[in-house]
GUKOL-310650 format. One record per residue: residue in one letter; x, y, z of N, C-alpha, C in turn. Coordinates in steps of 0.05 Angstrom, whole numbers, padded with zeros to 5 digits, always signed. Each point is the difference from the previous one (the first is absolute). Layout:
# residues N
AXYZXYZXYZ ...
This chain:
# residues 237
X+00017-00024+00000-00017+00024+00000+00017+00025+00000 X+00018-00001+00022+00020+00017-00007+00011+00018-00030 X+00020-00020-00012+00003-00006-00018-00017+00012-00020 X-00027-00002-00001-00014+00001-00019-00007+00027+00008 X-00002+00020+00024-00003+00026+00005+00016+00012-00018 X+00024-00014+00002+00028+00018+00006+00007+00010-00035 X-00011-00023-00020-00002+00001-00030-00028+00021-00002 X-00014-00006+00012-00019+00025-00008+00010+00021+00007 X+00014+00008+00017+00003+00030+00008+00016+00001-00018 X+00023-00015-00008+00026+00016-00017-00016-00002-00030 X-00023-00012-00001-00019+00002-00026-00013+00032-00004 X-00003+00003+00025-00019+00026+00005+00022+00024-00003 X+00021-00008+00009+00033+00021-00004+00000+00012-00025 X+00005-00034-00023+00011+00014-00025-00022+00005-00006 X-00028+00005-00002-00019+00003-00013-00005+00041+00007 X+00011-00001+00026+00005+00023+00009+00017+00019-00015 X+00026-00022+00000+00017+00025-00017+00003+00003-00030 X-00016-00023-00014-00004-00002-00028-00019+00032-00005 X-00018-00001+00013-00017+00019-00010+00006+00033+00000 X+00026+00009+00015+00008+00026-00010+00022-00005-00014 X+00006-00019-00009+00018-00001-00028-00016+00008-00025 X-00020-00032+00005-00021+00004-00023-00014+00032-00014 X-00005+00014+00030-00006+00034-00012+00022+00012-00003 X+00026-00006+00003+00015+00022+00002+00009-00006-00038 X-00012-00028-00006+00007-00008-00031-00014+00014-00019 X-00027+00006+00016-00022+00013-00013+00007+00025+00004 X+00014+00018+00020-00012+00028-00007+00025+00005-00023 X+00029-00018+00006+00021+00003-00018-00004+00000-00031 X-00010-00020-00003-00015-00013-00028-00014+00026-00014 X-00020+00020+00023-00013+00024-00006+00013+00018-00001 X+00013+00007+00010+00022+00029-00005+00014-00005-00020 X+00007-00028-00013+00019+00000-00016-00014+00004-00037 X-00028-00016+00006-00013+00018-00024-00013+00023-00001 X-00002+00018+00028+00002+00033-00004+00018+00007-00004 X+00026-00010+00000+00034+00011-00008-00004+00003-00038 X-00008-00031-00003+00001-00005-00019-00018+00017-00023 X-00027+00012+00009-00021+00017-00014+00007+00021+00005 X+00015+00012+00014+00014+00023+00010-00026+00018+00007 X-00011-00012+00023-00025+00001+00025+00011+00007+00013 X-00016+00007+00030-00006+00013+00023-00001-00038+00017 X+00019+00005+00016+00002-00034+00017-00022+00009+00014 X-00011-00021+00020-00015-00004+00016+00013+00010+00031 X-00018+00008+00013+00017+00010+00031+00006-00027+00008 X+00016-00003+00013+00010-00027+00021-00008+00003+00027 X+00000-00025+00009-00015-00007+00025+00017-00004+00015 X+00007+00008+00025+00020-00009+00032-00001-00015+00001 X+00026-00014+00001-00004-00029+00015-00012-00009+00027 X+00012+00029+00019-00011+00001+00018-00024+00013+00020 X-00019+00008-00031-00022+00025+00013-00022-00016-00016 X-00017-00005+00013-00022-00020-00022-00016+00019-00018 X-00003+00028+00003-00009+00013-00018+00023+00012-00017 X-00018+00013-00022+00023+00010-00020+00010+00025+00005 X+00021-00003-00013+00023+00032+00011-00015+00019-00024 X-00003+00019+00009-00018+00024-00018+00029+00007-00025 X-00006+00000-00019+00016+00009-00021+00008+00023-00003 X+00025+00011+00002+00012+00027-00003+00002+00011-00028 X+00002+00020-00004+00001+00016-00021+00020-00003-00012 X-00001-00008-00028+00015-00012-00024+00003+00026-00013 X+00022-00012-00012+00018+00019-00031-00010-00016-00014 X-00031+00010-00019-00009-00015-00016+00020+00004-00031 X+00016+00016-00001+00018+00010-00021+00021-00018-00007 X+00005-00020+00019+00015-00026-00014-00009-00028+00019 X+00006-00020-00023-00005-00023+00015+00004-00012+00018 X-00026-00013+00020+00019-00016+00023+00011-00022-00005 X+00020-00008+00014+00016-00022+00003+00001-00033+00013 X+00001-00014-00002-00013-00022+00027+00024-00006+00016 X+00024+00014-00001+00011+00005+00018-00010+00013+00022 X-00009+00019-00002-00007+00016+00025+00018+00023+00003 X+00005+00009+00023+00013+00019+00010+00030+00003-00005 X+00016-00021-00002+00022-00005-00012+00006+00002-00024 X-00019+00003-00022+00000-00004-00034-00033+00014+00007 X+00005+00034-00001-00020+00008+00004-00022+00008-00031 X+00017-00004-00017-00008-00005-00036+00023+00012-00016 X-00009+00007-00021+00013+00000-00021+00014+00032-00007 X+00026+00001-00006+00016+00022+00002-00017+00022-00026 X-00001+00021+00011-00015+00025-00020+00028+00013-00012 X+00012+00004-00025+00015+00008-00011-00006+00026-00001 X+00023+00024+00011-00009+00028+00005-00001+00002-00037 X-00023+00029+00005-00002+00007-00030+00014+00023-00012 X+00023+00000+00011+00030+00017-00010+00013-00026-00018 X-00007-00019+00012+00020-00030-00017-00007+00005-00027 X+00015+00000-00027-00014-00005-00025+00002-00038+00005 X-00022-00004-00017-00006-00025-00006+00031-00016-00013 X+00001-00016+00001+00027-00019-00022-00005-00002-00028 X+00005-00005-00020-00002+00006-00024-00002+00024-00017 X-00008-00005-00023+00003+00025-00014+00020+00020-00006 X+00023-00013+00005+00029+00009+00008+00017+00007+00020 X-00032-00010+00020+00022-00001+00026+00004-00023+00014 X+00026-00012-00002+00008-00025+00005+00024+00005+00023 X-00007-00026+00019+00016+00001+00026+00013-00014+00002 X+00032+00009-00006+00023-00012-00009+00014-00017+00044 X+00002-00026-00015-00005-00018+00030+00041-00008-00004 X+00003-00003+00028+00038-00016+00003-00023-00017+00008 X+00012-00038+00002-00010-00024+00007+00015-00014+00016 X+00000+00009+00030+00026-00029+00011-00012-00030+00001 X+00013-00010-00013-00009-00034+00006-00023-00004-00015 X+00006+00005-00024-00015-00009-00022-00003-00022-00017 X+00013-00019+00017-00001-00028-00007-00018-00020+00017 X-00011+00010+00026-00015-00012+00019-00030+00008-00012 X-00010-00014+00021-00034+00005+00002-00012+00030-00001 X+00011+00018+00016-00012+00031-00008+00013+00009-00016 X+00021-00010-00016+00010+00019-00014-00007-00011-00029 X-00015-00026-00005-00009-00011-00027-00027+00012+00001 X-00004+00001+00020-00033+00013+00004-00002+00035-00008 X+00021+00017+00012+00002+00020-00005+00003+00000-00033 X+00012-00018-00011+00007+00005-00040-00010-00007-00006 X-00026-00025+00005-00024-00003-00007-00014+00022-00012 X-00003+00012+00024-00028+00034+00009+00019+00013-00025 X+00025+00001-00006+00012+00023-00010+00005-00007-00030 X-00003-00027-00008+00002-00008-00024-00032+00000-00011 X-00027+00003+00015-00024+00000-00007-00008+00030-00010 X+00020+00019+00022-00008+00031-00007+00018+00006-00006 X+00015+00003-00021+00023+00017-00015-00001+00025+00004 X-00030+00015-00007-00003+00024-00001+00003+00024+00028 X-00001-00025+00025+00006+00014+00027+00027-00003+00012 X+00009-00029-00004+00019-00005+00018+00029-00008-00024 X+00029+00007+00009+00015+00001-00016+00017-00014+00018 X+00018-00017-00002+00024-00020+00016+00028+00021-00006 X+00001+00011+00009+00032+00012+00004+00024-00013+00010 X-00004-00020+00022+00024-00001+00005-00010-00029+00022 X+00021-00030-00006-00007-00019+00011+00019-00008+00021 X-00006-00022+00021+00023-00008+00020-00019-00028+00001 X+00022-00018+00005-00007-00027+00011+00024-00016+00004 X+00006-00024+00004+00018-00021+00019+00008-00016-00022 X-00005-00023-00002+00018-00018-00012-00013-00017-00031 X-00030+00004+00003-00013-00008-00019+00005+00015-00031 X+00018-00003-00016+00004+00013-00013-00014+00000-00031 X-00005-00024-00003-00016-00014-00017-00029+00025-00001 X-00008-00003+00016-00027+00008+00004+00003+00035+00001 X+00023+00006+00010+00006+00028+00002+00010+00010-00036 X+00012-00014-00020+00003+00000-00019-00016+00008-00013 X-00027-00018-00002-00035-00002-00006-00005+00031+00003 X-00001+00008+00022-00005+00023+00002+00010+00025-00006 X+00031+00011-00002+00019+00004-00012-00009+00014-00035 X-00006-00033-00007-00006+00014-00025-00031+00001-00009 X-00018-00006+00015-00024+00022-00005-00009+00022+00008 X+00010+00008+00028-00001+00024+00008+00029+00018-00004 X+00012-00008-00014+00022+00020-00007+00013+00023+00025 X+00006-00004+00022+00000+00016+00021+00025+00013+00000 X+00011+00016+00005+00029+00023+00004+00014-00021+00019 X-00013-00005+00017+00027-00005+00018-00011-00028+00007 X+00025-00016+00012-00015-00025+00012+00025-00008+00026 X-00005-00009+00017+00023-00012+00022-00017-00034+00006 X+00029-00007-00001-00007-00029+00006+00019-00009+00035 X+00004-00024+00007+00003-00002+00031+00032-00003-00002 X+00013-00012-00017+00023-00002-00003+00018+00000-00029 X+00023+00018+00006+00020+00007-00016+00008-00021-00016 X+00001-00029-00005+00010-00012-00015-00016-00016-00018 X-00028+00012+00004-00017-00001-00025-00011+00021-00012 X+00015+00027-00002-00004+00018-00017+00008-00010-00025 X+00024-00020-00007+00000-00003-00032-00017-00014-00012 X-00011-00025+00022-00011-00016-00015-00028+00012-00007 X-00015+00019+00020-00025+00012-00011+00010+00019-00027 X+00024+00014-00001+00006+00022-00020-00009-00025-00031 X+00010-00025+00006-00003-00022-00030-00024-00006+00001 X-00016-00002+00018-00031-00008+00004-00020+00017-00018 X+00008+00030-00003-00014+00018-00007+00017+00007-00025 X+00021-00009-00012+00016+00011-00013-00022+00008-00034 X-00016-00017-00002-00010+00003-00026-00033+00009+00011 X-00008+00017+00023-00025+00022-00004+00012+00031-00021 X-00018+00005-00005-00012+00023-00015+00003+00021+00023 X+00018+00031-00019-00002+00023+00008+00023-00006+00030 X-00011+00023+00012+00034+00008+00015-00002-00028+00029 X+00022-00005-00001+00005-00013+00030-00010+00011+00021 X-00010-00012+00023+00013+00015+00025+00026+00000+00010 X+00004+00013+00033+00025+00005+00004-00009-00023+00022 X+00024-00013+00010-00004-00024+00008+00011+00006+00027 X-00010-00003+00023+00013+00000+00026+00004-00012+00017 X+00014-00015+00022-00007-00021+00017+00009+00007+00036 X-00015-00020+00010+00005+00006+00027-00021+00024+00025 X+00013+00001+00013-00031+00012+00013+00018+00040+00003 X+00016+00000-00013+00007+00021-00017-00027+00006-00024 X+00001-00017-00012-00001-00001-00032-00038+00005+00008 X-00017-00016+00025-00020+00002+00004-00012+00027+00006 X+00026+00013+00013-00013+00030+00019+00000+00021-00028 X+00021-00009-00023-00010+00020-00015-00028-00010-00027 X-00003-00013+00007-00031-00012-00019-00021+00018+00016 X+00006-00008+00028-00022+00021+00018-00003+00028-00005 X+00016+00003+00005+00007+00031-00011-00001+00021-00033 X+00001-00019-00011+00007+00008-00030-00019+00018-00008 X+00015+00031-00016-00013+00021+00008-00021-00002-00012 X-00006-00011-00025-00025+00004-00018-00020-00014+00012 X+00006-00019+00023-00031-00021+00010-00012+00030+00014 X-00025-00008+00001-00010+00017+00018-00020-00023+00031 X-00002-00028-00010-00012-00014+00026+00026-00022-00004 X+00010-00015+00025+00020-00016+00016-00018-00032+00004 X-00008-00016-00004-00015-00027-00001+00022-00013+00021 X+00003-00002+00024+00012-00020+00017-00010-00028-00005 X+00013-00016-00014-00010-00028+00005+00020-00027+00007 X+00012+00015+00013+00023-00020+00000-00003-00010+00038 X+00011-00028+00004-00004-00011+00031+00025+00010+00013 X-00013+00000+00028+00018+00009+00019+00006+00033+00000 X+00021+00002+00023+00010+00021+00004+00023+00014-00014 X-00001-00022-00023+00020+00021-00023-00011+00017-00016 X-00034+00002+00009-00019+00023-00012+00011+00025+00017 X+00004+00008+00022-00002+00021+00012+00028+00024-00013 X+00024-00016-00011+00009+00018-00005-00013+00017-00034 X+00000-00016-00018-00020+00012-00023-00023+00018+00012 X-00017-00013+00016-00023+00021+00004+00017+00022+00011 X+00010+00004+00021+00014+00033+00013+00005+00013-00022 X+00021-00012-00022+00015+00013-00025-00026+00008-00017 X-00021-00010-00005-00017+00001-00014-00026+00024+00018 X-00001+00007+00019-00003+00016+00016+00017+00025-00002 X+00017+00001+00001+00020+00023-00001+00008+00015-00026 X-00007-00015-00021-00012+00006-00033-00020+00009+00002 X-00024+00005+00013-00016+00000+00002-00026-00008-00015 X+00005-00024+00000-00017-00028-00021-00025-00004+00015 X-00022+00001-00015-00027-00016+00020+00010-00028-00001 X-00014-00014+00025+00016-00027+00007-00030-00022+00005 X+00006-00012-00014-00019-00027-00007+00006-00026+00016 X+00006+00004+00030+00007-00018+00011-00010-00027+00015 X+00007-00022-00013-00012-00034-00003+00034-00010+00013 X+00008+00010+00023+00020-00016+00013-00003+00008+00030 X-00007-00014+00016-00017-00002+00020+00042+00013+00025 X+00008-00019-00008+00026+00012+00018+00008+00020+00009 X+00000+00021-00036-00008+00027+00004-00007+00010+00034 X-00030-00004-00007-00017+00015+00026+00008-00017+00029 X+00010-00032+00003-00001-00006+00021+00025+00002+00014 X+00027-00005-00015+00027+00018+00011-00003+00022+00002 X-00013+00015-00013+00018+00032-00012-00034+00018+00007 X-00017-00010+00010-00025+00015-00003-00006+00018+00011 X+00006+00019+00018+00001+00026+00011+00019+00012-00012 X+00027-00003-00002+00018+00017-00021-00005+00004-00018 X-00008-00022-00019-00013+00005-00024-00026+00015-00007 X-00017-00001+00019-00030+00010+00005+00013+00033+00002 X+00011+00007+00014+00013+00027+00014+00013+00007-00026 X+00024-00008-00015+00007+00003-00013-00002+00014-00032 X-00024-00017-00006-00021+00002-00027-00011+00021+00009 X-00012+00005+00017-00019+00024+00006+00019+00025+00010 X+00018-00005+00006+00025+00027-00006+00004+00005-00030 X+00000-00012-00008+00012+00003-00026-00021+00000-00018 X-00023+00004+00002-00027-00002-00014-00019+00024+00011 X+00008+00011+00024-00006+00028+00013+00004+00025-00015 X-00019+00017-00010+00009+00029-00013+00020+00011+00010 X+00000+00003+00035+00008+00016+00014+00033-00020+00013 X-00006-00024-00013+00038+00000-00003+00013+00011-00011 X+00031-00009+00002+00016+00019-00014+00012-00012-00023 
């Protein structure tokens, strides 16, 4: 008899805690096709107040998010920005353009010609693949990770069309890809904390900075936070 209590109660448990999953699947499921119709979400309910929390006053002027408060929606582009195209194209440096954000970044940049322009590449050891790229985006400058495969990329590319780039290596060769005067945005995509010196250098050029290297912010993230915003301040010097 025991026994047989003791299975009902822990019956009556998960049956307990199934059921604010179950709504929390439902209201998720709902906000995510008001995200999606680019609607007005539904107010949410307390976990801990059995009635509903009265709904505060919305910025009906952009969409909500089902993040919440953390991802409070979607970035409003000031209307001083001109749009991209039409001849105005935003000439990008690429570190680590042989990885995952940086095939993704020449993706976006090989779809829109008319916005985005590859100026200047950096990546590690993959050269094959850095080659590939090399000669479709035709870029000024390129740095690779080490000095004793600058010749063999110089033969790799020897038979593209129109001018070479200038070929650089080392985390020398990286800080000036960041930098390079004609980019006007810095794409960090390279791992670890051999991002932080490119981003500073690329900061101090004063490059908008596209940063997808998490080290960046978690070594260096108050200096760098402080830093950027000195140097992105009117009223610096």
């Amino acid at each position: 008899m025991a026994t047989m209590t003791s299975l009902a109660s822990i019956s009556s448990r998960v049956a307990t805690l199934k059921a604010p999953r179950a709504s929390k699947r439902a209201v998720v499921a709902t906000a995510t096709r008001a995200d999606a119709n680019n609607e007005a979400r539904p107010p949410a309910r307390s976990r801990f107040i059995s009635s509903p929390t009265p709904p505060r006053a919305e910025n009906r002027s952009s969409p909500r998010s089902r993040y919440g408060a953390c991802w409070p929606g979607r970035a409003v582009v000031p209307e001083d920005v001109p749009d991209l195209g039409n001849g105005n194209v935003k000439k990008i440096s690429l570190l680590g353009s042989t990885g995952s954000i940086g095939t993704q970044t020449l993706d976006i940049a090989e779809e829109n010609p008319d916005k985005f322009e590859i100026v200047a590449l950096s990546a590690g050891k993959n050269l094959d693949v850095l080659a590939e790229q090399i000669m479709k985006f035709k870029p000024k400058m390129v740095s690779i990770s080490d000095g004793a495969d600058v010749a063999r990329l110089e033969s790799m590319i020897a038979a593209m069309d129109g001018d070479k780039p200038e070929i650089l290596y080392g985390p020398d060769g990286m800080i000036e890809v960041a930098r390079h005067p004609e980019v006007d945005s810095t794409v960090t995509g390279i791992v670890g904390c051999a991002g932080l010196p490119p981003t500073v250098a690329a900061i101090e050029a004063g490059k908008n900075i596209c940063l997808a290297n998490k080290e960046t912010l978690i070594a260096g993230g108050p200096a760098i936070g402080a830093f950027y915003l000195s140097r992105r301040s009117p009223f610096a010097r």
